[in-house]
Structure formats: structure tokens, C-alpha cells
C-alpha positions as CSV (number, residue, x, y, z in Angstrom):
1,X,110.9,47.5,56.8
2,X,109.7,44.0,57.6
3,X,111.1,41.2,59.7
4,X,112.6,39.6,56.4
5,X,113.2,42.9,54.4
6,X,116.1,43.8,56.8
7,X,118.5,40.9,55.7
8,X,118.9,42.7,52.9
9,X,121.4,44.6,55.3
10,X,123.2,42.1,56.1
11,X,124.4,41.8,52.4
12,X,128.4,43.2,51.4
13,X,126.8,45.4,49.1
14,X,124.4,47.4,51.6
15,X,127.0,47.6,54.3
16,X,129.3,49.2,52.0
17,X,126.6,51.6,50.7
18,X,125.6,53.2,54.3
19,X,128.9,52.3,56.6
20,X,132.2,54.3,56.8
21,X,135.1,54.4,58.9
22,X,135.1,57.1,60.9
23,X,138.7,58.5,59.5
24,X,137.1,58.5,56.1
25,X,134.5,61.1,57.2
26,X,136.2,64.7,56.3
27,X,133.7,67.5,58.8
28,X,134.1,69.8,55.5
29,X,132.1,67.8,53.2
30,X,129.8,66.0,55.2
31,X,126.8,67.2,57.4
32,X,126.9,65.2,61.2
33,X,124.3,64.1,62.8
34,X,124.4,62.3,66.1
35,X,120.5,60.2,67.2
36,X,120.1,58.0,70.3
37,X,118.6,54.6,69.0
38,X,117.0,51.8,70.6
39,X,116.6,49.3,67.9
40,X,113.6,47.2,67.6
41,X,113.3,43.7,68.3
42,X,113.1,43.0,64.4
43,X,116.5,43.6,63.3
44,X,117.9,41.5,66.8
45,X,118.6,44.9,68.3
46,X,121.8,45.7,66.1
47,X,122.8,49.7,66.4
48,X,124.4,49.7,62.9
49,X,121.6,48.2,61.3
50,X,119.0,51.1,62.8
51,X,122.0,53.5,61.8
52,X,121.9,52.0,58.3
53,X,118.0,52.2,58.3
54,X,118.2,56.2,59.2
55,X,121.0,56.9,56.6
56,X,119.2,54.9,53.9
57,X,116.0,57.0,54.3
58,X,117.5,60.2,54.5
59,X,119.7,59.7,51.4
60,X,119.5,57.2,48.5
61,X,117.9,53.9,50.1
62,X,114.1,52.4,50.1
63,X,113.2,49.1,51.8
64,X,114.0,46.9,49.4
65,X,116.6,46.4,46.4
66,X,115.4,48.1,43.5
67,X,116.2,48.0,39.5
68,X,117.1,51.9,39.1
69,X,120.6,53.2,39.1
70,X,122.1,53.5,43.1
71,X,124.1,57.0,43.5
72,X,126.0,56.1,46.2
73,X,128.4,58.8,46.0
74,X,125.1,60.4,47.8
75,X,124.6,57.6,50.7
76,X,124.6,58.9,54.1
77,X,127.1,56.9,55.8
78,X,126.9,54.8,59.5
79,X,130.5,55.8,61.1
80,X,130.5,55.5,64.8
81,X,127.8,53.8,67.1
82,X,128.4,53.9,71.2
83,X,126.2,52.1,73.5
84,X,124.7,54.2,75.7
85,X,122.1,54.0,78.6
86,X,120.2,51.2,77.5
87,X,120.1,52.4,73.6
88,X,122.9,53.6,71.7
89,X,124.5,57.1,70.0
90,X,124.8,56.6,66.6
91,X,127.1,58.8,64.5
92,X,125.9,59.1,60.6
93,X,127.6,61.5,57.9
94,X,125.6,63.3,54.9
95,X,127.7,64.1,51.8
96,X,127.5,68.1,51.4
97,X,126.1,67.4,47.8
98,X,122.9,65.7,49.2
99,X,121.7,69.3,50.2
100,X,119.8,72.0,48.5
101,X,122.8,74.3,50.2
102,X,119.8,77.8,48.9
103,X,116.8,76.0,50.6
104,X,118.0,76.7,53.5
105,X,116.7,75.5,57.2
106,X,113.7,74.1,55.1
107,X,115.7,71.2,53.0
108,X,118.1,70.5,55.8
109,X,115.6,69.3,58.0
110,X,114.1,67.5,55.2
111,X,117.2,65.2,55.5
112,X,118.6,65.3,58.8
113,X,115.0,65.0,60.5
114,X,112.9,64.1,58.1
115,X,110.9,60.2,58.2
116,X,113.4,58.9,60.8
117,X,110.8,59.0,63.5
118,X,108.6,56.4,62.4
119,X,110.9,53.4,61.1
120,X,109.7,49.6,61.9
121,X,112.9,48.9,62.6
122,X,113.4,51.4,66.0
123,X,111.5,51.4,68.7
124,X,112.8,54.7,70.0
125,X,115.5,57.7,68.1
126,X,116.2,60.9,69.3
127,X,118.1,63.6,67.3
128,X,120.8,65.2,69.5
129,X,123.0,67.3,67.5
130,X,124.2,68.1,64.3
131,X,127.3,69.9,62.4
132,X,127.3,72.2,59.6
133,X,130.5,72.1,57.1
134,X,131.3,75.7,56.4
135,X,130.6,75.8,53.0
136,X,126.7,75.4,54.5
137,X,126.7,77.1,57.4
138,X,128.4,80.5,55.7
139,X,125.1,80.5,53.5
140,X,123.6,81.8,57.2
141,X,123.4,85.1,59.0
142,X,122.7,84.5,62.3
143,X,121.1,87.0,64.3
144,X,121.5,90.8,63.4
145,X,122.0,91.9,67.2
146,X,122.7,88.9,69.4
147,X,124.0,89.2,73.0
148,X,126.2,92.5,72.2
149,X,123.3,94.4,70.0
150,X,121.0,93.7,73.1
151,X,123.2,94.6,75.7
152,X,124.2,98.2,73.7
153,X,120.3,99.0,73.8
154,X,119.7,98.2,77.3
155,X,122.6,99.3,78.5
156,X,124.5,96.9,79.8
157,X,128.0,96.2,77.7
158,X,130.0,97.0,80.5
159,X,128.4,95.5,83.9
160,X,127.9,92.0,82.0
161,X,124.7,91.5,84.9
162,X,122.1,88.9,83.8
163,X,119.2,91.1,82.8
164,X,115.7,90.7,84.7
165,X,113.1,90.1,82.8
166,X,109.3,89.5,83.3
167,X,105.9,88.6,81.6
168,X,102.9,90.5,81.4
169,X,100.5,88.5,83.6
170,X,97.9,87.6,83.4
171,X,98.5,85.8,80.4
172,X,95.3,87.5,78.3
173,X,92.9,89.4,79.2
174,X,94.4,92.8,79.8
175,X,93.3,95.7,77.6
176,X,95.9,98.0,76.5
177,X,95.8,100.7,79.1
178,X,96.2,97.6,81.8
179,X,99.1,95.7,79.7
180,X,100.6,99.1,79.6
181,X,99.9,100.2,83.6
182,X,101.7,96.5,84.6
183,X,105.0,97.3,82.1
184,X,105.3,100.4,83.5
185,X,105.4,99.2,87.2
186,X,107.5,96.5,86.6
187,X,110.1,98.6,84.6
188,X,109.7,100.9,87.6
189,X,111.0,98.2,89.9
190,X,114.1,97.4,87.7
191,X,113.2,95.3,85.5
192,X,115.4,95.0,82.1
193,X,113.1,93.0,79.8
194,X,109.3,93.1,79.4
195,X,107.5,90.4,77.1
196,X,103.9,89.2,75.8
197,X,103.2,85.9,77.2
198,X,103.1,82.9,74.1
199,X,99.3,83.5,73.4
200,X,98.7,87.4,73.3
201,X,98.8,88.5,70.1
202,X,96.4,90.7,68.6
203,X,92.9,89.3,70.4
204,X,89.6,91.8,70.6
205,X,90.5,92.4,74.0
206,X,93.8,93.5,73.8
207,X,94.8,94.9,70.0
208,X,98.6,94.4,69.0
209,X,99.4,98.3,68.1
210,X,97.3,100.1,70.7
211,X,98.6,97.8,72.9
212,X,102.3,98.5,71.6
213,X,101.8,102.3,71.8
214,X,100.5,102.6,75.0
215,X,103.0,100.2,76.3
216,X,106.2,102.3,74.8
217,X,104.5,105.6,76.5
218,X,105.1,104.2,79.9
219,X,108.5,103.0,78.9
220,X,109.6,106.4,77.4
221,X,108.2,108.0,80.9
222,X,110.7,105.5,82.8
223,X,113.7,106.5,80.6
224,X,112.9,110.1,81.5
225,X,112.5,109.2,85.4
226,X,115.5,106.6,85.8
227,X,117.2,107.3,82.5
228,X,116.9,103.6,81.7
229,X,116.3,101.7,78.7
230,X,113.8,98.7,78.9
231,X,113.1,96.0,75.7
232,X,109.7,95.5,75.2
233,X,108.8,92.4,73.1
234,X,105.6,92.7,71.2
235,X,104.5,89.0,69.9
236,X,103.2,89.1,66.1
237,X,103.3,85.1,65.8
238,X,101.0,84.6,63.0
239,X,100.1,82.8,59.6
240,X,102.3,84.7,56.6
241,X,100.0,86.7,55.7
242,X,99.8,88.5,58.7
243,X,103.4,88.3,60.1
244,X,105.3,90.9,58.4
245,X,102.5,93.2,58.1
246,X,102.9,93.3,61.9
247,X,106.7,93.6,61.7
248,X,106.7,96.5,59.8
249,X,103.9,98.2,61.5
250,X,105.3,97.5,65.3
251,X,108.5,98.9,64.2
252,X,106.7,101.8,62.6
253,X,105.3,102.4,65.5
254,X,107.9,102.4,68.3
255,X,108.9,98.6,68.7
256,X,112.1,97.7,70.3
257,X,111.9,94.2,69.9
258,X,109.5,91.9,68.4
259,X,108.6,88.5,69.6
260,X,107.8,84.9,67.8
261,X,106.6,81.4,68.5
262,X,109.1,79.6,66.2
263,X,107.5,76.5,66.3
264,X,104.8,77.9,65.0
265,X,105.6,80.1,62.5
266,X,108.3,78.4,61.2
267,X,112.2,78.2,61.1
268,X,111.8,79.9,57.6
269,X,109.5,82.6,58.7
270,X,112.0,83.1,61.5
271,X,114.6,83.4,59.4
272,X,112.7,85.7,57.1
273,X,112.1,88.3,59.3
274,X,116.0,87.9,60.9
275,X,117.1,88.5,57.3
276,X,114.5,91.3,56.6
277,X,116.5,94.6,56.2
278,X,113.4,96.7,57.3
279,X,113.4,94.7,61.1
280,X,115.7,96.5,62.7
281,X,115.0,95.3,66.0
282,X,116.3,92.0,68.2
283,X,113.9,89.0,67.5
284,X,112.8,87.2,70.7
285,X,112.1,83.5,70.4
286,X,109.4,81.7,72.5
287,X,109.7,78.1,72.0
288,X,106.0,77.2,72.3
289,X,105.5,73.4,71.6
290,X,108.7,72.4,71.8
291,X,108.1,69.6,74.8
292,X,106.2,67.4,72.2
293,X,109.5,66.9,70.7
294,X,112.4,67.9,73.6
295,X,110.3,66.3,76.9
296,X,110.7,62.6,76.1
297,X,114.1,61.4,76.7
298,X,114.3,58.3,74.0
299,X,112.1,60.1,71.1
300,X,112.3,63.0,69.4
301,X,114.4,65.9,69.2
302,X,116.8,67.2,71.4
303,X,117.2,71.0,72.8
304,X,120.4,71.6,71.7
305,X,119.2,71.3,67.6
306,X,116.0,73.3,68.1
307,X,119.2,76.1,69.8
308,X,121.2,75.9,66.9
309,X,118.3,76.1,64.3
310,X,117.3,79.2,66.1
311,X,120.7,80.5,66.0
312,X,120.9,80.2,62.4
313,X,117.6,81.1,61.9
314,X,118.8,84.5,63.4
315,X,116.9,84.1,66.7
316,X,118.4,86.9,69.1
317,X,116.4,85.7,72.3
318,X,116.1,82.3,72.9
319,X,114.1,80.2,75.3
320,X,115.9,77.3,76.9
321,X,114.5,76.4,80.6
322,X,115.8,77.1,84.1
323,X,118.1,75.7,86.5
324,X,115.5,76.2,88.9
325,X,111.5,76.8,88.3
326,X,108.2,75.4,87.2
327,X,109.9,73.2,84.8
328,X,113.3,72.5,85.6
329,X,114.6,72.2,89.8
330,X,118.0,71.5,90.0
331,X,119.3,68.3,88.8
332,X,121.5,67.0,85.8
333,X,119.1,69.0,83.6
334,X,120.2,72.5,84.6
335,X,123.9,71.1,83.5
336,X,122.1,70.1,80.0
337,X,120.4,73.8,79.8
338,X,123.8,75.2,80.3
339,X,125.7,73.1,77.8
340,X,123.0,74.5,75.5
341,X,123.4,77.9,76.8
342,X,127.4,77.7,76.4
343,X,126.8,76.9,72.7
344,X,124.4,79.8,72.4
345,X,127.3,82.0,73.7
346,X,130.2,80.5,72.2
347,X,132.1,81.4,68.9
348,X,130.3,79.6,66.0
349,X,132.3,81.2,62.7
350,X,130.8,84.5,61.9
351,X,127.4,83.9,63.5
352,X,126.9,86.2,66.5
353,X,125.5,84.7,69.5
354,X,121.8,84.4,70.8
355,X,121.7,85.3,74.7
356,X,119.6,82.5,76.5
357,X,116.5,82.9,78.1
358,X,115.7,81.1,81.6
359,X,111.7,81.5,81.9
360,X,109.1,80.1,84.1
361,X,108.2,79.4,87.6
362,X,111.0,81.6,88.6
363,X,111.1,83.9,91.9
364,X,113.8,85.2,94.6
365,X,114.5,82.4,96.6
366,X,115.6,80.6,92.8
367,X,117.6,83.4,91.4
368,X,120.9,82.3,93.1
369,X,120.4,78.6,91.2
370,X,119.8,80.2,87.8
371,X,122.9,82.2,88.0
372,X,125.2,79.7,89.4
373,X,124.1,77.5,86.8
374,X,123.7,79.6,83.7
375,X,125.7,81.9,83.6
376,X,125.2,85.8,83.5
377,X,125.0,86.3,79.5
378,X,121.7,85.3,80.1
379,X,117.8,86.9,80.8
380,X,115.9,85.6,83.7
381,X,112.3,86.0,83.1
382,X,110.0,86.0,86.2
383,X,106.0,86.5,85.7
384,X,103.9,85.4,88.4
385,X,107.3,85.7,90.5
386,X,107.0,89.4,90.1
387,X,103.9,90.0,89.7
388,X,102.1,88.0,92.7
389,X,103.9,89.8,95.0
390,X,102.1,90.4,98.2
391,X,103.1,94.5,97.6
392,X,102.7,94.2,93.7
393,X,104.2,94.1,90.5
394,X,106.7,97.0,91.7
395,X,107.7,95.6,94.6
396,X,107.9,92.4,92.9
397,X,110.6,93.8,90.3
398,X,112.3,95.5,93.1
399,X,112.4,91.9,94.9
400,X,114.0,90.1,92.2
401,X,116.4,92.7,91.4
402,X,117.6,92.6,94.9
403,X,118.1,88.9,94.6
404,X,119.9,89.7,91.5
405,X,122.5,92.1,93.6
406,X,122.9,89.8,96.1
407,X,123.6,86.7,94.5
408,X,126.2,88.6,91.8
409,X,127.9,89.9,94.9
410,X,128.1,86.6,96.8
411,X,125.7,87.2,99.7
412,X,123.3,85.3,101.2
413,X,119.6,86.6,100.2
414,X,118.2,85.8,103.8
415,X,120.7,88.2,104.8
416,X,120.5,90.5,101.9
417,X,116.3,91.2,102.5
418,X,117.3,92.7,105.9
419,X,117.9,95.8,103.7
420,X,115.5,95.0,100.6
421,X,112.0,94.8,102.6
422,X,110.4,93.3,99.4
423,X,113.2,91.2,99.1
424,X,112.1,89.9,103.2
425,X,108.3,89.7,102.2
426,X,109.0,87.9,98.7
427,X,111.0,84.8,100.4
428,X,108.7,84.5,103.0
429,X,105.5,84.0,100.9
430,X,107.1,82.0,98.2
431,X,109.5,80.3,100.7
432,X,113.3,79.8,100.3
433,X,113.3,76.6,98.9
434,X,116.4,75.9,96.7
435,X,118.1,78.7,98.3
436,X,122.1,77.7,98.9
437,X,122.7,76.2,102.2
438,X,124.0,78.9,104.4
């Protein structure tokens, strides 16, 4: 809009059409969006007005008056606006009959999230959360396994214990035999969990079903040694065309789980193959990509939607940072990763829970941080934490497990290594830096 469009909004008729009192907005027939705004310098910096300029954009409204009819039953409405760190949180309500209810993920988006992002009239908006009436949100199942389903293949309903995870490292590069030779060492060691990296898929190099078969032998062998069950996430991100092909043909073939980028696939191709009856395996979700929208604190989207798109979209496994690691160390963030890892987990109508995934930069010495912070309904992945151990991918696995033990029972890990040698030798080469005071 330009510098003297957005008078118009100062007129009775426009405030009426996009502003609401907040008792006036009933959760059961409105979709809820909250944004953080930082109105431009164009409309004298007024929260409402940006509010307005979202809700007229993503309902009925254009930038200037026009001669057709105005449906305002179907304007989004401006209800609540709190100032906040320089910007402001503003509140805006969608009438339920605004939405394409069938379209699903697709449509909603559409509205919610749609040509905010590049209004004149703000210089910065970031979506932070949204609310789903239940008359929309029943239209979703949610993940067919969540936390309990994965739990009741590993094994692990009644101890409750994080599970360790890993990633095959190197990233690529491998060939089967190798990808196969590193799982099998690694679930050796103790690990829970054994995924692709984001970028493996099915490369010359490394081919998605031989790599898949040979990766399940070595599995089957450590359920016949230990008597332990360990997920195996094959990633089949791909175009359409290619994606459920490899579903069915993983699963034919052995798969226990199956792996996507969802940000690059797709919410709907996510949701797809969540509500495919033939994929009857838990759906791990990379989140690939999602810092050019999550990184920026002022712009963009927030964490906590991407979560709850993912839960809806039936995501059983979901990536959402560390309390300590490559990308997170511990600071106020860790407490936003586990507000988004308590919604994850909590009761959300009939929709089963997705278990969080903490991932990256992780090793011993940062295990007792990721527990303390998020919980233990939770996978802690750790790649070149396990596998750049000075003794090996084995002894790597065996490390973080003992860091595991010792932090669920309390103990200090320092003291802990005197009886887990690769324990000693893993916080002496990586250091013990973010280890608890002791």
C-alpha cells in the first residue's frame, strides 16, 4: 500500500471491517493466528493498522476501496495487539468459513501465511502460532505411531529413557556395504536410532534399496546378539513421482521407518504418505531449510508452526534443535525448543504426539544439558559425536550411552567414565565444556 493509500484505514468503515473485540472472538469458529510486527515508517508505526493490513490480505481486502460487493462476514478480524520487544504481537481471528476445511495443510497456509511477508506497510512480521477450531483440526490424523508406536518397536514403553540416536557419517559417500558396516557398529554400541543424513538419498554411489537391505542385515544380526530392536530411517525425499514408489518399495523390502525432508517435499506429500494405509512404518521428519524462515528473529516463521504443521501433517519424528550443540548452546533458546517440544508431547484432541528430535553437534560432555532441558520423550541424535570417536563408531555409541546412564541416574559424567573407558577418552578429546558444575 502507498504512503496515502493507508488512510483509507483510518476510515469508520475499514476499522469496523478488520477490528474486533477480543470477547467477540468465539476459538470454535475462528482460526488464530498470533505475528510479531514492526510496522513501517509509512503508516506512523501503528500495530493495528499492520494488523489490519495482514487481515485484509488474507481475507476480503485489496489496497484500495473498490466497487464490488464487500463480504465482510469473511474479514479476518485485528482483536488484540501487545507491544513487545521493540515490535508488537498482534492477535488476528479468521472466520472458519474463510477455509477450504478438504484442502487441507495446502489452503490453510494459503491464508494464515500466504503474501503477509512482503507488505509496504511492515518492515518486519513473524508468524508465531496459530489455533485450529475443532471442526478443522478433526479433519486431521496426526501421526499413525507417534511417541507410544515408536517406543513399542524399540522397546522402550516402560523405561521412558530418551533414545540415542545417530547419523550415518560421513554425510555421502559411503556405498552400501560401508553405510551398512557403520549402522551395525553403532547399533552394537547401544544405539536406539540410526538415520540417513538430509542429502543421501538414492545417489550412484550409494543406491536407496541395496543400501536398505544391507543395512537391515546388520540390524537383524544385532537383534539376534543383544535381542534389541534398532529404527533405521531410510530417506526417500524426492519429487512425486518418485516418493511413493520408494515408500512402498522400502517397506517391501524391510524398512522400519522412513525418512523425509518436509520442506522439501511438501506438507501435503507429508501428509500423503502419513495417511497412506500401505506405510506402515513411523515417518521421520528432517527439517532441511527451515532456518531461511525460523533463524531470523523479526521475519518469518516461527518453530512452533512448522511443529504443529508437522504434527498434523502426521510427522512421527520431528527435528527441533538442541539445548546444547552445533546450533543451539544453552541459553533462552533451549527454553523455546522445549516449549516446542512440550507441545509436541502434550494432549492435542485425538492427534497422537510426535517425539522431538534434538540433532546436531551433539557429544557426551552435552548429553546432561539436552536432558535437563528437553525432557526424556525425546531422541538425541549424535553423528560426528559418535562416530569421531578416537576408538570408533562403537566405542563412540558406547560413550554416549554411558552419558545417557549417568545423567538419568543423577551422576556426575566425570565420575561416571571412571567405569565407562570410552566414556573417559570421549570427554577428554571433545572436552567437557557445558558439563554441570560439579
Amino acid at each position: 500500500m502507498s504512503s496515502a493509500g493507508w488512510k483509507w484505514w483510518k476510515q469508520e468503515f475499514w476499522i469496523k471491517a478488520y477490528t474486533a473485540l477480543p470477547e467477540t472472538i468465539d476459538p470454535d469458529k475462528y482460526v488464530v493466528c498470533s505475528y510479531y510486527v514492526e510496522p513501517s515508517e509509512e503508516i506512523e508505526g501503528s500495530a493495528q493498522v499492520a494488523g489490519m493490513e495482514i487481515a485484509a490480505e488474507e481475507s476480503i481486502g485489496t489496497w484500495t476501496t473498490v466497487k464490488t460487493a464487500e463480504p465482510l462476514q469473511y474479514a479476518a478480524k485485528v482483536f488484540k495487539t501487545e507491544a513487545q520487544n521493540g515490535g508488537h504481537i498482534v492477535h488476528i481471528a479468521y472466520p472458519l468459513e474463510l477455509f477450504d476445511i478438504g484442502s487441507g495443510l495446502a489452503h490453510l497456509l494459503s491464508d494464515i501465511s500466504g503474501n503477509l511477508y512482503g507488505l509496504s506497510a511492515i518492515k518486519n512480521v513473524r508468524f508465531l502460532d496459530f489455533h485450529l477450531p475443532p471442526a478443522y483440526l478433526k479433519e486431521f490424523k496426526g501421526p499413525k505411531f507417534g511417541i507410544e508406536g515408536v517406543r513399542e518397536i524399540v522397546g522402550t514403553k516402560k523405561e521412558r529413557r530418551p533414545h540415542l540416536g545417530t547419523i550415518i557419517k560421513p554425510k555421502v559417500g559411503l556405498s552400501p556395504k560401508e553405510t551398512a558396516q557403520v549402522a551395525y557398529e553403532a547399533a552394537s554400541g547401544g544405539v536406539d536410532f540410526i538415520k540417513d543424513d538430509e542429502t543421501l538419498t538414492n545417489q550412484k554411489f550409494c543406491p536407496l534399496l541395496d543400501r536398505l537391505t544391507a543395512v537391515m542385515e546388520k540390524l537383524d544380526q544385532v537383534k539376534e546378539e543383544t535381542g534389541r530392536t534398532v529404527m533405521y530411517a531410510l530417506n526417500i525425499t524426492s519429487d512425486l513421482n518418485r516418493l511413493f514408489d520408494y515408500a512402498d518399495k522400502a517397506i517391501a523390502n524391510g524398512a522400519n521407518c522412513i525418512m523425509v525432508d518436509f520442506l522439501c517435499i511438501g506438507l501435503s506429500a507429508l501428509r500423503a504418505l502419513a495417511e497412506d494405509p500401505s506405510v506402515k512404518v513411523p515417518i521421520h521428519v528432517h527439517r532441511a531449510m527451515h532456518a531461511a524462515m525460523t533463524r531470523n528473529p523479526k521475519h518469518g516463521i516461527h518453530m512452533m508452526v512448522l511443529a504443529k504443521l508437522v504434527r498434523l501433517a502426521g510427522g512421527d519424528q520431528l527435528h527441533t534443535g538442541t539445548a546444547a550443540g552445533k546450533m543451539e548452546k544453552p541459553s533462552g533458546k533451549a527454553l523455546e525448543i522445549k516449549r516446542i517440544n512440550d507441545f509436541l508431547r502434550a494432549e492435542w484432541s485425538h492427534i497422537k504426539p510426535t517425539m522431538p528430535v534434538a540433532s546436531g553437534g551433539v557429544h557426551p560432555a552435552l548429553v546432561p544439558y539436552n536432558i535437563q532441558y528437553l525432557g526424556t520423550d525425546i531422541v538425541i541424535n549424535a553423528g560426528g559425536g559418535i562416530h569421531g570417536h578416537p576408538w570408533g563408531t562403537k566405542a563412540g555409541a558406547k560413550a554416549m550411552k554411558a552419558a545417557f546412564e549417568a545423567s538419568l541416574k543423577g551422576l556426575s559424567l566425570n565420575e561416571y567414565a571412571k567405569q565407562s573407558p570410552e566414556l573417559k577418552v570421549a570427554l577428554e578429546y571433545w572436552g567437557t565444556q557445558f558439563l554441570p558444575a560439579e
